[in-house]
C-alpha positions as CSV (number, residue, x, y, z in Angstrom):
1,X,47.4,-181.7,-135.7
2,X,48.4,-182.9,-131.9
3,X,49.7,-185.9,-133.1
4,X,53.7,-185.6,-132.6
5,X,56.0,-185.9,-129.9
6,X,56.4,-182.4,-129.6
7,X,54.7,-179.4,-130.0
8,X,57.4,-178.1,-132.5
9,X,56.7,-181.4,-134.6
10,X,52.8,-180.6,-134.7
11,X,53.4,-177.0,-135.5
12,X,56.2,-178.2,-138.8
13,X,52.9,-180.4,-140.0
14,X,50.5,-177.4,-139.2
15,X,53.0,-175.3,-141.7
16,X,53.2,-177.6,-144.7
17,X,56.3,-180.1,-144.0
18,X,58.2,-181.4,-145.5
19,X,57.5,-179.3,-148.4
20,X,60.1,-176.4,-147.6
21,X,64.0,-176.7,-147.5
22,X,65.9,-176.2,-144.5
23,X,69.3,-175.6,-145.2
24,X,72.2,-177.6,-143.3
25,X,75.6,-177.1,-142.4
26,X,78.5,-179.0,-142.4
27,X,77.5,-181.8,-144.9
28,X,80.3,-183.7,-146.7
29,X,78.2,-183.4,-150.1
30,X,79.2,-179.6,-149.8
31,X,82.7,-180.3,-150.1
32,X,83.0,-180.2,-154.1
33,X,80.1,-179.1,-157.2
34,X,79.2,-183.0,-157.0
35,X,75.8,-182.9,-155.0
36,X,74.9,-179.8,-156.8
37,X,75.2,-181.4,-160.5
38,X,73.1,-184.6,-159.6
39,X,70.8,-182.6,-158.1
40,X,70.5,-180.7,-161.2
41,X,70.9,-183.6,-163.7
42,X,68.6,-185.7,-161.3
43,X,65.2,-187.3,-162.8
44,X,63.9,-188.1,-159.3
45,X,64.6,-186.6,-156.2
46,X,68.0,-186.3,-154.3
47,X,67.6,-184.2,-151.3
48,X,64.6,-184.4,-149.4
49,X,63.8,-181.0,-146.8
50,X,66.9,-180.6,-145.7
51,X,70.1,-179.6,-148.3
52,X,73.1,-179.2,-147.8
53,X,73.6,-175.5,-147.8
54,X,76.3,-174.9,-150.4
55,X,74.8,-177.7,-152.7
56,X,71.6,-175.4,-152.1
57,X,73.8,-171.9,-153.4
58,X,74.9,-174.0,-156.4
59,X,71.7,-175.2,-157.2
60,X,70.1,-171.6,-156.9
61,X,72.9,-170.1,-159.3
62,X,72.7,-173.2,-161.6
63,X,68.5,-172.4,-162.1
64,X,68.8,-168.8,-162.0
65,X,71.3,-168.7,-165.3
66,X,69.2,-171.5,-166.7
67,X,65.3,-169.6,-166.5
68,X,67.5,-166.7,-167.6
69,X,67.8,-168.2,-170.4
70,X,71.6,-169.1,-170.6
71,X,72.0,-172.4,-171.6
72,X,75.5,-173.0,-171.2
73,X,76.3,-170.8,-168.0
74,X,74.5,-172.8,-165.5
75,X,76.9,-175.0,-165.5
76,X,79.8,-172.8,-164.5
77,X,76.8,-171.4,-161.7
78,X,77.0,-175.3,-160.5
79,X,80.5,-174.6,-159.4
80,X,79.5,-171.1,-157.1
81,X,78.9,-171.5,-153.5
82,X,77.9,-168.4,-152.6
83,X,74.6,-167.3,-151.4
84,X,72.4,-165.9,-153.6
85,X,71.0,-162.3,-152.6
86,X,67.2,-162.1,-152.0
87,X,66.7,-159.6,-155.2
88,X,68.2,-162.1,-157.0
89,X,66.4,-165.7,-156.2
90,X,63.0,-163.6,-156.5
91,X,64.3,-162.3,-159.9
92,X,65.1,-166.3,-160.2
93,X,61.6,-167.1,-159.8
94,X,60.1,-165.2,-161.5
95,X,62.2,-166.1,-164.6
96,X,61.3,-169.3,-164.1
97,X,57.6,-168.4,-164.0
98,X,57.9,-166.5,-167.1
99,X,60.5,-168.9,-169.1
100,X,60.2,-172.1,-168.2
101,X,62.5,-174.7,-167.3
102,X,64.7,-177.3,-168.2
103,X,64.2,-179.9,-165.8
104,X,61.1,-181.6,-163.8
105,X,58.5,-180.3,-161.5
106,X,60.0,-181.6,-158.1
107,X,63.1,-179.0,-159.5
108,X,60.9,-176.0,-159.9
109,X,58.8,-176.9,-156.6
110,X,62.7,-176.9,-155.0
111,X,63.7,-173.6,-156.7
112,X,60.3,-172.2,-155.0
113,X,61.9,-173.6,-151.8
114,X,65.6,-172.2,-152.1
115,X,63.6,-169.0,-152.8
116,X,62.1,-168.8,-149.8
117,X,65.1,-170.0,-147.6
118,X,66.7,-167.0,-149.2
119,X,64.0,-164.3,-149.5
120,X,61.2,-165.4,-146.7
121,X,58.0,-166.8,-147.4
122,X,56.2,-164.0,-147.5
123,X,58.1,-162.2,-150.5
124,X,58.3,-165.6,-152.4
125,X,54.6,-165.6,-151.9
126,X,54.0,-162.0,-153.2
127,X,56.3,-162.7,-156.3
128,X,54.3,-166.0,-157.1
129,X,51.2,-164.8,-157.0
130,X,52.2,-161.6,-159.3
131,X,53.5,-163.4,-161.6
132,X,50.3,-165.4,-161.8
133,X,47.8,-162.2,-161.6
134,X,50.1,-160.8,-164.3
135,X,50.8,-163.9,-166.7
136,X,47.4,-165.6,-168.0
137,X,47.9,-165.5,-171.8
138,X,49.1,-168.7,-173.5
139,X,52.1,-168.6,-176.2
140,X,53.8,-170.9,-178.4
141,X,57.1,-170.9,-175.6
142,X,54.5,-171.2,-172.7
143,X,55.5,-174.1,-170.2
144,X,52.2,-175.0,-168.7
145,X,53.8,-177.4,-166.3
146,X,55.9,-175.2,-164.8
147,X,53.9,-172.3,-164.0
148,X,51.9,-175.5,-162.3
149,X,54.1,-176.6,-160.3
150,X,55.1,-173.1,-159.1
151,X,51.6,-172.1,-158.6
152,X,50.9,-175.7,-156.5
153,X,53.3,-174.6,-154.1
154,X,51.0,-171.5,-152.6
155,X,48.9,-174.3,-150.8
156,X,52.1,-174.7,-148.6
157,X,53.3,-171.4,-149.0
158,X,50.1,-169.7,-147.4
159,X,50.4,-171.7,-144.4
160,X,53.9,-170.6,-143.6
161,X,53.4,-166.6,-144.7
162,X,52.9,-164.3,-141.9
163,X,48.7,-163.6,-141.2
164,X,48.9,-160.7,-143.3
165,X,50.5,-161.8,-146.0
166,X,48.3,-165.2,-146.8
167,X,45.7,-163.0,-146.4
168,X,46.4,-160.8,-148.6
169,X,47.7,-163.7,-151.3
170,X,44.7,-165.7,-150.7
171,X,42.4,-162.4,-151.3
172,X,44.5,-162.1,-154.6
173,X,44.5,-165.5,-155.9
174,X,40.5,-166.2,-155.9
175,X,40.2,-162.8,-158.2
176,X,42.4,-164.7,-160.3
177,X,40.5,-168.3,-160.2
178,X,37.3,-167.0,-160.1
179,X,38.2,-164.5,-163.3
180,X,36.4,-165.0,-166.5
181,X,38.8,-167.2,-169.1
182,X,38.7,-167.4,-172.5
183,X,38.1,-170.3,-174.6
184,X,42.5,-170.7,-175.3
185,X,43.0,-169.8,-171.5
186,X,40.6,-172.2,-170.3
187,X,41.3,-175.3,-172.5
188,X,45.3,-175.0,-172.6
189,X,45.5,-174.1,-168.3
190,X,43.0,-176.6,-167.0
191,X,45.3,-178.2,-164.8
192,X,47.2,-174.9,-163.7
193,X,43.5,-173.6,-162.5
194,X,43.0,-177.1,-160.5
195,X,45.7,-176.3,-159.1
196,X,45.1,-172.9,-157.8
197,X,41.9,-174.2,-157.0
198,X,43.5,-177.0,-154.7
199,X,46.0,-174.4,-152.8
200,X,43.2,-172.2,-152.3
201,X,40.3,-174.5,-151.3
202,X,41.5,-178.2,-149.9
203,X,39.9,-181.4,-149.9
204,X,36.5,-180.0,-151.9
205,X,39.1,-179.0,-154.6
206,X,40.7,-182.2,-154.5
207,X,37.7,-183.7,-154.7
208,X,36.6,-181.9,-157.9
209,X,39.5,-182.6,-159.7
210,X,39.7,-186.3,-159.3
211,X,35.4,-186.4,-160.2
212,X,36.6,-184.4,-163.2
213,X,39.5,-187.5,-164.2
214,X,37.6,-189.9,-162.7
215,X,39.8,-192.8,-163.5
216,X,41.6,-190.8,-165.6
217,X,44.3,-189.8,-162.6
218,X,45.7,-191.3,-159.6
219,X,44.9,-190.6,-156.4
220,X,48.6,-189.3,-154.5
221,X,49.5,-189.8,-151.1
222,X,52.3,-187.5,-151.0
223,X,53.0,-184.3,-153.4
224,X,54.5,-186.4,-156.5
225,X,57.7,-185.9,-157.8
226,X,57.4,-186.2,-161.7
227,X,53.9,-184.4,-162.1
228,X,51.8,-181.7,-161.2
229,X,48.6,-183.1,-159.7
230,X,46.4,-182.8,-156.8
231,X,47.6,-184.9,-153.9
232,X,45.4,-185.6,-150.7
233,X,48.1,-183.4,-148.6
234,X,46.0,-180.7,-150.6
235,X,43.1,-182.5,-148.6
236,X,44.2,-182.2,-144.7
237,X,41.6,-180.0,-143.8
238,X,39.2,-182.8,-144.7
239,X,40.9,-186.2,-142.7
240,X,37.9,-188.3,-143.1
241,X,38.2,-188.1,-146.8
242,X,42.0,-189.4,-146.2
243,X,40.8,-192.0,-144.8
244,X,38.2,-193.2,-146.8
245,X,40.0,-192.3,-150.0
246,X,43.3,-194.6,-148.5
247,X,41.0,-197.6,-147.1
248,X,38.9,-197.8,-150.2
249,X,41.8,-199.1,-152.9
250,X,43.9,-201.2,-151.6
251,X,46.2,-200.7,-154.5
252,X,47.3,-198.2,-153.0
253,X,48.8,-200.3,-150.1
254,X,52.5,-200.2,-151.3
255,X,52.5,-196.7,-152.8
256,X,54.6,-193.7,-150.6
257,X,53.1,-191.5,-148.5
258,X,53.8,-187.9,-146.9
259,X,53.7,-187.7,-143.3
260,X,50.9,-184.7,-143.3
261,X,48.6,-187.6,-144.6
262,X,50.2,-190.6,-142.3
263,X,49.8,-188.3,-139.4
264,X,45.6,-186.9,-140.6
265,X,44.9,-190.8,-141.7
266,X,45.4,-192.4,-138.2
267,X,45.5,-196.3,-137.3
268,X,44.0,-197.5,-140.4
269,X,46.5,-196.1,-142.3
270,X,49.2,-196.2,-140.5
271,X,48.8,-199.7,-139.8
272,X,50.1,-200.3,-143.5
273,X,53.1,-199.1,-143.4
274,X,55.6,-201.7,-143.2
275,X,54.1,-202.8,-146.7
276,X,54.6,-199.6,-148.4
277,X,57.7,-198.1,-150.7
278,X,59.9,-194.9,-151.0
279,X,63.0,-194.6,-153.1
280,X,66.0,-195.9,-151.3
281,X,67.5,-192.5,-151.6
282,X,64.4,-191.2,-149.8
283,X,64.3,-193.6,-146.7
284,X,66.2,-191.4,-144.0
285,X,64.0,-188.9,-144.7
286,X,61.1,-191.2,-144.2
287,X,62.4,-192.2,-141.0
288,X,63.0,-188.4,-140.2
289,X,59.3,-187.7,-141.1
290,X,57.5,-190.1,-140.2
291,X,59.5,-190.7,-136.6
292,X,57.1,-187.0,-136.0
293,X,54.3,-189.3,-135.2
294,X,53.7,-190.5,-132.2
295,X,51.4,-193.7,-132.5
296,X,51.9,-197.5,-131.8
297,X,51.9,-198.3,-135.4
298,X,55.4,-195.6,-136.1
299,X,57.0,-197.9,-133.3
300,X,56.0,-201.5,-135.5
301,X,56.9,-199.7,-138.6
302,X,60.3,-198.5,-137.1
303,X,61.2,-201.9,-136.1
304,X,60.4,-203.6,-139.8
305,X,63.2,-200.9,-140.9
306,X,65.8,-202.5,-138.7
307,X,68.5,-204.1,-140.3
308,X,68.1,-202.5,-143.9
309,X,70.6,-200.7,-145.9
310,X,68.7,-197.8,-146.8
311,X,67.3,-197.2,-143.6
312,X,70.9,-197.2,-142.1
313,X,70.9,-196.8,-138.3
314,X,68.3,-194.3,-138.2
315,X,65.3,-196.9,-137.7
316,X,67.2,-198.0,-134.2
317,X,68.2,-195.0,-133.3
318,X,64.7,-194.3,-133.0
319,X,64.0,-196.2,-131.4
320,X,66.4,-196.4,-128.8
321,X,65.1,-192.6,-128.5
322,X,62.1,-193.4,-127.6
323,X,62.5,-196.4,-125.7
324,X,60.1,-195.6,-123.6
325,X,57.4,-195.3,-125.7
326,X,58.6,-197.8,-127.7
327,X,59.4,-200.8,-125.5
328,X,55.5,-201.4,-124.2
329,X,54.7,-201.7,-127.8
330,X,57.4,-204.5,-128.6
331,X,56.6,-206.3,-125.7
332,X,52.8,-206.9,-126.8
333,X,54.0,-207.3,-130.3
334,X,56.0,-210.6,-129.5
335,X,57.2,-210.6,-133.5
336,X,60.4,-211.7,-133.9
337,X,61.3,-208.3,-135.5
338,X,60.2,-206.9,-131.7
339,X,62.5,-209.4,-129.9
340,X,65.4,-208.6,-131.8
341,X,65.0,-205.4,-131.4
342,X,64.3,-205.2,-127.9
343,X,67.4,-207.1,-126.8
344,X,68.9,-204.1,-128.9
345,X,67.3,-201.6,-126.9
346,X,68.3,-204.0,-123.4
């Protein structure tokens, strides 16, 4: 994208962060089962990219037993730290696939993740898409949803695999969309086929699906949490729709937003910023994410993060990182948000 600090920044964009996990050592949460539990009880988000690794292991056990089908042992799994084996998170997924699960979306898209922490991207790939080649037939116990949100998460997926491998995926999964359906195929999967659709094809996919729900469905500017929809970080091979799609409704002004589509939409977008929401819970990892970028509008953003709790120190520690860059662009500023924290950065 060449849009980032560093090279390594551009390159985590080109490969589909932040949707991945990246396991982390030495976090207090991995002390006791207590991260594990809310992140399994949780009805939004808890952990965002980076888990703590343990709380990761307990998590993995916890959704293994569950898409097993044991209802009751996951939550003696919450309490085991160990790393799962590869055989077994693949035989996790494709459970899960198969099953169903208990619990929402963003879980299953972060089961997918552990998966591949564990296994690589490429065999989490390969089970996905056999599991999808191999399970088209709707049944009573069928859950749609999470056989969409599993699926949604080749479109990231196939931009981390090795060449051969997305290739290969890629080759596999348009057989499968571009298969004949039947009449109780076609009616009850309509959104799991958008959403192969969207992995495989981008912004004209996106673009179908929301002319098909046209005003219908919301337009999201980051993967959502709670559903399984197409989002316009399914459209970053397309920036000018970003754009267009972001400046055309202002409604959208105080909505989240990943930093694939921050970093595609450019000073338009990024000029709103300050204006817009995330979960409290969230925030370091927006400062995390969105610190990638390296625009005048990150540094005005930064500083309107300054001084609040959620944001902790990270917002000034920012900036004091890139002082450099960051001081020119107070100084023009001349807000009293810049003064402040420029004498910080003095």
């Amino acid at each position: 994208m060449g849009t980032c600090f560093t090279p390594e920044d551009d390159e985590k964009l080109a490969r589909g962060w932040p949707y991945l996990i990246v396991p982390v050592d030495g976090r207090n949460e991995d002390k006791t089962s207590a991260s594990a539990i809310k992140a399994w009880m949780a009805s939004d988000p808890v952990f965002f990219t980076e888990w703590p690794r343990k709380t990761l292991h307990r998590f993995m056990h916890a959704s293994m037993r569950s898409s097993a089908g044991d209802e009751s042992g996951w939550k003696a799994a919450l309490e085991n730290d160990a790393p799962p084996t590869a055989a077994e998170s693949l035989d996790g997924l494709r459970n899960l696939f198969r099953n169903g699960g208990r619990t929402y979306p963003f879980n299953h898209r972060d089961v997918v993740w552990g998966v591949e922490a564990i296994a690589g991207t490429d065999a989490t790939l390969d089970a996905i898409v056999s599991e999808i080649e191999a399970e088209q037939r709707v049944t009573d116990s069928t859950d749609v949803s999470v056989r969409e949100a599993v699926a949604g998460t080749t479109a990231f997926l196939l931009l981390r695999a090795s060449p051969a491998a997305a290739k290969r995926a890629r080759q596999r999964l348009e057989r499968v969309f571009s298969a004949p359906r039947d009449a109780t195929i076609a009616g009850a999967y309509d959104d799991y086929f958008d959403t192969i659709d969207c992995a495989l094809h981008g912004a004209p996919a996106v673009k179908r699906f929301y002319a098909k729900w046209a005003g219908r469905v919301r337009v999201w500017l980051e993967v959502p949490a709670l559903y399984c929809a197409a989002s316009l970080d399914l459209a970053v091979d397309d920036p000018s729709y970003i754009r267009e799609t972001i400046t055309a409704n202002p409604k959208f002004i105080s909505e989240g937003m990943s930093v694939r589509v921050a970093a595609l939409g450019g000073p338009e977008v990024l000029a709103a910023l300050p204006k817009r929401k995330w979960p409290a819970r969230q925030m370091l990892a927006v400062v995390r994410d969105l610190g990638m970028i390296r625009a005048p509008e990150i540094v005005t953003f930064m500083a309107s993060l300054v001084g609040k709790s959620s944001a902790k120190d990270a917002p000034i520690n920012w900036l004091r990182a890139h002082a450099d860059y960051a001081r020119p662009v107070l100084e023009k500023a001349k807000t009293d948000a810049a003064k402040l924290v420029l004498r910080q950065l003095a």
